[in-house]
Every structure is written in structure tokens, then in C-alpha cells.
C-alpha positions as CSV (number, residue, x, y, z in Angstrom):
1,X,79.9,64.5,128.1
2,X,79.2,65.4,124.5
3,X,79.4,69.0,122.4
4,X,77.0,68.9,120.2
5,X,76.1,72.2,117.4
6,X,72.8,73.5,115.9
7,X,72.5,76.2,113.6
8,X,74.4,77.3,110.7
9,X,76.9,80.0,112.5
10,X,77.6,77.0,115.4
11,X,78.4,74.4,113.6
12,X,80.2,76.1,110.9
13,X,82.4,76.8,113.8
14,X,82.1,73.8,115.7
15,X,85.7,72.6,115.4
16,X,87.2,75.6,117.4
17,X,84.2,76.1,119.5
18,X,84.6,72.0,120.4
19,X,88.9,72.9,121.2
20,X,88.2,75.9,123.4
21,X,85.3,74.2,125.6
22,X,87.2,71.0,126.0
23,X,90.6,73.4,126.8
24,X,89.1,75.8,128.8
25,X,86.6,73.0,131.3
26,X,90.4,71.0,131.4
27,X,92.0,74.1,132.8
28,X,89.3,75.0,135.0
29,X,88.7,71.0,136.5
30,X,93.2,71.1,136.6
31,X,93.0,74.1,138.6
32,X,89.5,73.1,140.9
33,X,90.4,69.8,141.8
34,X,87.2,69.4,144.1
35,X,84.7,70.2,141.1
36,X,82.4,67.9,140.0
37,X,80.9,67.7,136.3
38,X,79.8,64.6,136.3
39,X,76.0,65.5,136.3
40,X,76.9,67.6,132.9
41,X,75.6,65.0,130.0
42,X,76.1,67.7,127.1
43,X,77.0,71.1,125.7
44,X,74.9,72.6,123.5
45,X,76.1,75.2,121.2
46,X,73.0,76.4,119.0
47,X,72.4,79.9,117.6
48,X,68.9,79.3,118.8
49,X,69.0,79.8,122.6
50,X,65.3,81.0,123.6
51,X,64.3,78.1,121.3
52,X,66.4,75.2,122.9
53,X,65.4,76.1,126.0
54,X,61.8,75.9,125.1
55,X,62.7,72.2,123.6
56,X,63.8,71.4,126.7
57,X,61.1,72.6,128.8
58,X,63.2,75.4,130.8
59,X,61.2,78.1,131.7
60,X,62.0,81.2,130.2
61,X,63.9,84.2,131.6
62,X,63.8,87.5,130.8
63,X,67.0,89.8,129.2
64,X,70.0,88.5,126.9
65,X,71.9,85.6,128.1
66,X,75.2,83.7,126.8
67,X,74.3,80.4,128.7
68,X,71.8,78.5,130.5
69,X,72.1,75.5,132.4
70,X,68.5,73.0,132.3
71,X,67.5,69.8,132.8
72,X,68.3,66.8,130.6
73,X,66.8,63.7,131.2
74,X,68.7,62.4,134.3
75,X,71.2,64.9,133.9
76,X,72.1,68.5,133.2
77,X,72.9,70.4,129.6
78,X,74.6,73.5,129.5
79,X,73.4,75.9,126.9
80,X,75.4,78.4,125.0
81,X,74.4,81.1,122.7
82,X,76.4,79.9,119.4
83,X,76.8,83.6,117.7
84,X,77.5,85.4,120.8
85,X,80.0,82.5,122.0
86,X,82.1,83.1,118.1
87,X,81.3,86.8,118.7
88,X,83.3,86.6,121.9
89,X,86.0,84.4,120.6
90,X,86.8,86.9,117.9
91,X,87.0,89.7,120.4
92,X,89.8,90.6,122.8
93,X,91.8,89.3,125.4
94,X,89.5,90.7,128.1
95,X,86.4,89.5,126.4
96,X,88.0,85.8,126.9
97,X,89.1,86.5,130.6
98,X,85.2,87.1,130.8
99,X,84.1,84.0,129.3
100,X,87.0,81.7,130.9
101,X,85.1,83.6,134.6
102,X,81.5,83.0,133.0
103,X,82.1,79.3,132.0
104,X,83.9,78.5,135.6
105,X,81.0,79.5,137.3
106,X,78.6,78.0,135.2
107,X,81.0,74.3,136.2
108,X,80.3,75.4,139.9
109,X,76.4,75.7,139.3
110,X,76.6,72.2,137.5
111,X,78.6,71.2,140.7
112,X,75.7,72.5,142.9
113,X,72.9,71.4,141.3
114,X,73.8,68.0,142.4
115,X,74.0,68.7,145.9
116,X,71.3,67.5,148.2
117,X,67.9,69.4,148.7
118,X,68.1,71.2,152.2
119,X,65.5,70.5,154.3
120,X,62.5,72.5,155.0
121,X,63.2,75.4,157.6
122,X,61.5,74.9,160.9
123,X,59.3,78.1,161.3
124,X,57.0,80.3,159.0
125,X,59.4,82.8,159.1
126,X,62.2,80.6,158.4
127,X,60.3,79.4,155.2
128,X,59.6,83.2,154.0
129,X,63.6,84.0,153.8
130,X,64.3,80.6,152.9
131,X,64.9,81.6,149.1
132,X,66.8,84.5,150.0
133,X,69.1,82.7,152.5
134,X,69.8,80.1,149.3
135,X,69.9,82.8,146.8
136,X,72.8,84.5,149.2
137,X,74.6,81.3,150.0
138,X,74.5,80.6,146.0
139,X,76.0,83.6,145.1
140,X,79.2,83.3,148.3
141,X,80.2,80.0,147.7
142,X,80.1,80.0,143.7
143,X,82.2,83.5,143.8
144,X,84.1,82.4,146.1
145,X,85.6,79.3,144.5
146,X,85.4,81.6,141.3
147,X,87.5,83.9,142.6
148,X,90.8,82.8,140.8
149,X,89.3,83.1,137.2
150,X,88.2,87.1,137.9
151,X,88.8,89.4,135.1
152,X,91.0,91.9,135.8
153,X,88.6,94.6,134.6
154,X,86.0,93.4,137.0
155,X,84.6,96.0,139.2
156,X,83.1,92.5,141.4
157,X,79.3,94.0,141.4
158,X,80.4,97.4,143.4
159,X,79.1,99.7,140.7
160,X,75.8,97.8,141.4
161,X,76.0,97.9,144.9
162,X,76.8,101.6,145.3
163,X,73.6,102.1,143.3
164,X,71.8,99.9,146.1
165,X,72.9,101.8,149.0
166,X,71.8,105.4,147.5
167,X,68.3,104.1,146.2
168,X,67.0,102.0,148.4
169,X,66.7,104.8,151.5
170,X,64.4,106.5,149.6
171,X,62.4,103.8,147.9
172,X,61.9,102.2,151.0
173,X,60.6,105.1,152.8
174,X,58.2,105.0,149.5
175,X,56.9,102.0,149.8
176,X,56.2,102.8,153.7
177,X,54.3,106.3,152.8
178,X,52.5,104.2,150.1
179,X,51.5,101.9,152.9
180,X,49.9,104.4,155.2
181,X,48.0,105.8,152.4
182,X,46.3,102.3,151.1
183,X,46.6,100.1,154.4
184,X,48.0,97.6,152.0
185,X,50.1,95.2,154.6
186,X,50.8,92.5,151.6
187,X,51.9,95.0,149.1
188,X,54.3,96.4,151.4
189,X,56.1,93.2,152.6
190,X,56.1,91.9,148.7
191,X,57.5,94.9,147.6
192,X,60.0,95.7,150.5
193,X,61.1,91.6,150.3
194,X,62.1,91.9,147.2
195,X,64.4,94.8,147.7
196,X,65.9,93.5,150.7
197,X,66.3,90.3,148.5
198,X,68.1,92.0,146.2
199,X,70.3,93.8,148.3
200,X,71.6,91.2,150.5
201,X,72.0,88.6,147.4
202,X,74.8,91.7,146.1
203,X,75.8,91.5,149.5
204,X,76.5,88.1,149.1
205,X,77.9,88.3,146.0
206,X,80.8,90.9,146.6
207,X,81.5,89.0,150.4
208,X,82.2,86.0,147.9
209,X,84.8,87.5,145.8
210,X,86.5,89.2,148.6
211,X,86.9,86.3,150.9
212,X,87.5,84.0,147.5
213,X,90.5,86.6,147.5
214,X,91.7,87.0,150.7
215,X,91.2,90.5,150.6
216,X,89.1,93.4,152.8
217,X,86.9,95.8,150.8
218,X,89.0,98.4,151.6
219,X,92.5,97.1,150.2
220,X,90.1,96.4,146.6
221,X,88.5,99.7,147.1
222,X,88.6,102.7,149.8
223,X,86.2,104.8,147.9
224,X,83.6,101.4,148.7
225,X,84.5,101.5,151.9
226,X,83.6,104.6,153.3
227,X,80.5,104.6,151.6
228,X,79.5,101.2,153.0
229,X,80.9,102.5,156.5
230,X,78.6,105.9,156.1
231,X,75.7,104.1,155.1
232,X,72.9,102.0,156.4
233,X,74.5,98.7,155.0
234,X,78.0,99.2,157.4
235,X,76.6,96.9,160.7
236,X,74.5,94.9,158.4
237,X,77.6,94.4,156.0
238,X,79.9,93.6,159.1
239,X,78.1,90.7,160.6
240,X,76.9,89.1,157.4
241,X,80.6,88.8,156.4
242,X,81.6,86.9,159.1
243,X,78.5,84.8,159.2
244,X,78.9,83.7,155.3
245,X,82.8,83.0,156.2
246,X,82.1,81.2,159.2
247,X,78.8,79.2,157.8
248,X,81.0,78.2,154.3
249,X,83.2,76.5,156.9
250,X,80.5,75.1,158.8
251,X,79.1,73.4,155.6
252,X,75.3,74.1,154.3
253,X,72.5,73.4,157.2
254,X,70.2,75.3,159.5
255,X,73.3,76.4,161.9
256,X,74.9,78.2,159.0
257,X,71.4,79.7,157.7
258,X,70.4,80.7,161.1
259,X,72.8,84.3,161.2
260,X,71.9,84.6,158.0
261,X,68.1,84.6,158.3
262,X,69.3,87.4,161.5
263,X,70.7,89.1,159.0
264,X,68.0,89.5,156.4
265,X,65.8,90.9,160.0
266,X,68.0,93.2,160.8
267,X,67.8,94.4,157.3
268,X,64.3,95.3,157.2
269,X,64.2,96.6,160.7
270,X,67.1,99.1,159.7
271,X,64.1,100.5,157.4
272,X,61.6,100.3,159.9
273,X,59.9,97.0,159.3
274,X,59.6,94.2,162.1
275,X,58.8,90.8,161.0
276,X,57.5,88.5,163.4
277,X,55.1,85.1,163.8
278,X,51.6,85.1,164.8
279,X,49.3,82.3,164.3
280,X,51.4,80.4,161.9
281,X,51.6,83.4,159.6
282,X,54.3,86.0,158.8
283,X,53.2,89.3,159.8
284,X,55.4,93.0,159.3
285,X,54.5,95.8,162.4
286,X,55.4,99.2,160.3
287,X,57.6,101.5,162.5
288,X,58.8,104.3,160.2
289,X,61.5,107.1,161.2
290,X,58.4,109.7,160.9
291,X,55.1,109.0,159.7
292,X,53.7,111.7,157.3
293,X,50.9,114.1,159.1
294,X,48.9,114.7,155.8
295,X,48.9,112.1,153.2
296,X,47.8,114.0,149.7
């Protein structure tokens, strides 16, 4: 693996960029012994980003990133924003806990990227919650084996999850009042499959850190924990903990993604929605607490 620069603030900085990659990837591989870069061809540190990626034919992705990992011929590069990579090294100690976290999962990504493809899930409905299933079991296993490199300012996304569990009541019941006003079946499960997707990858994502640290919610945070266990997430956020814990031992396949795909179910039919098959197709029945009486 080479580190290669590209632009005038990178590579006028390319000596001390070059020792802090190669020290922080040696303490990262010393400490994961398990961790496999070999896929990783190059680093590429260019004050360019949007550009790079573009020459390398990554699609683009919206909102300011420090890294990116793409393809690269038969293998992978990773990506870094030159400026904001020197802007970071001239900052404080905690702004170089977060890039020592942000660099270790990026190794684990590289890691993952390698794995197998998993096969095709049996069913319809299977195949509709396939990508959240993945997107969940991305975000547990990376934070998980992350989990020693966390910053100790990190609040683990439960800022971002409290924010989930007081919106998405009400915008759910929205996009069910919405329904009964247009008759718009395909709007509804778009719009209401992206919010459960989003809820139960931050889901995934805090279950990570907490089993990656041996620790309950409610010795990181109390205040968390009674909000989760007054809210609608509590039996949802119960069972999917133990079926990430006990599917990460099982090892990726369908009998780990099966609770899961329970999981994501139960999550729409706490708001009301039932998925089901019929005729090869995914359909959604709409059972709200109380349907309006006038629509205006």
C-alpha cells in the first residue's frame, strides 16, 4: 500500500501526513489483530475530494466528508480530504481521538468490503428489508470492533437517537393521515421505509458501541434509558439487542438476518403498518390508532 498527495496544501505536508497514517494504521492493525487491509492498494491524500472521486468513478454523495473509500482497479483506495486532514492535525487532542476513531472504522470498512456477497434473501419481503438488515449489521459489527478507539467526548449517536424517538410518532402518524387523504399505498411504504430505515440503522449503531463495550445503556446513560423504556422503541430496542449479539456470534447468513428482518416488522407494525406477501409482491394493510373522521 502506497500514500500518494495531490494538491498544493497535501503534498506540502506530505511528510507528516505520510508518519501519522503509517503510525496510526500500525497502532490500529497492533491492537486489531484480526483486521485485514490487504484489499487497500493506496491512500490518497488530495485537497480535491469531490474531484478524485469523480476520477475514479464513485458516485457522488451529498454533505462534507473527510474520507471516502472507492474502487481502484482490483482493489480499494481510501480517500482523504488533504486540508481538512492538516486542519485536524493542527487542532486538539480530542480532534485526533476523533480521527484515530474515524480512520479505524474506515480499516474495518476496507476489512468488509472483501467479505463475500450474501446471497439473495428467499422471499419478496425478505428482498425489501434486505438493505436495511445489511445497513444494520454494517453499522453493529463495525462499532463494535471500533469500540476501543471511541472518543471520550462521544455521545455514541444518542443525541441523534433521542431526536428519533420524539419525531418519528408524529411524522409517522403524518404520513398515515396523508395516506387516507390521497390513497397513495406506494408513497406511504417509501416514505414510512425510509424512516424505519433510519431508525433501526441508529439502533444498530448505538447496540454496536454498547456491546463493543461491555456496557448496558443504562450504566453509559440513565437519562437514555428511561426514555427508550417510555417510548415506543423499548420492546423493539430489547429484542433487537439480543438478536445483533447473538447473530454477530452466529456469523453473517440468513439465521442471523432472520430476527432482524422480525425486527424491522415489528417496527412498522408498532406504527400501525402490516407488511405482508401477496402474489409475489410486498403489500402494507394501514391500521392506524384512529383514523381521522374529516380529512380537510
Amino acid at each position: 500500500m502506497k500514500i500518494e498527495f495531490d494538491g498544493a496544501v497535501s503534498s506540502a505536508n506530505a511528510n507528516t501526513l505520510s508518519q501519522v497514517i503509517e503510525a496510526l494504521l500500525a497502532r490500529i492493525q497492533a491492537r486489531d489483530t484480526g483486521l485485514d487491509l490487504s484489499a487497500l492498494t493506496r491512500i490518497l491524500v488530495t485537497d480535491e475530494l469531490a474531484a478524485a472521486e469523480q476520477r475514479l468513478g464513485a458516485a457522488p454523495v451529498s454533505g462534507e466528508h473527510l474520507s471516502r473509500i472507492v474502487t481502484d482497479g482490483d482493489g480499494l483506495a481510501l480517500l482523504f480530504d488533504g486540508a481538512r486532514l492538516w486542519q485536524i492535525l493542527e487542532g486538539d487532542g480530542a480532534e485526533i481521538a476523533r480521527l484515530i476513531h474515524h480512520l479505524h472504522k474506515e480499516c474495518w470498512r476496507v476489512h468488509d468490503a472483501r467479505q463475500p456477497q450474501a446471497a439473495e434473501a428467499p422471499t419478496p419481503l425478505a428482498r425489501a428489508l434486505a438493505p436495511i438488515v445489511a445497513a444494520m449489521w454494517q453499522e453493529y459489527r463495525i462499532n463494535r470492533r471500533s469500540a476501543w478507539s471511541l472518543p471520550p467526548d462521544s455521545d455514541l449517536l444518542l443525541n441523534h437517537l433521542a431526536a428519533l424517538l420524539q419525531a418519528l410518532p408524529a411524522g409517522m402518524q403524518e404520513e398515515i393521515t396523508l395516506y387516507f387523504a390521497d390513497q397513495d399505498l406506494d408513497g406511504l411504504f417509501a416514505k414510512s421505509m425510509g424512516r424505519i430505515a433510519h431508525l433501526m440503522q441508529a439502533v444498530a449503531h448505538v447496540q454496536g458501541y454498547l456491546d463493543g463495550m461491555g456496557q448496558p445503556l443504562q450504566a453509559v446513560s440513565g437519562e437514555m434509558h428511561e426514555l427508550v423504556a417510555g417510548s415506543f422503541l423499548s420492546p423493539i430496542w430489547l429484542t433487537t439487542a439480543q438478536h445483533l449479539a447473538a447473530g454477530h456470534d452466529i456469523g453473517p447468513g440468513e439465521l442471523a438476518d432472520v430476527p432482524l428482518r422480525r425486527d424491522i416488522h415489528n417496527a412498522f407494525a408498532t406504527f400501525g403498518l402490516q407488511l405482508r406477501e401477496e402474489d409475489g409482491d410486498v403489500w402494507v394493510d394501514v391500521q392506524p390508532i384512529a383514523r381521522p373522521e374529516t380529512l380537510h
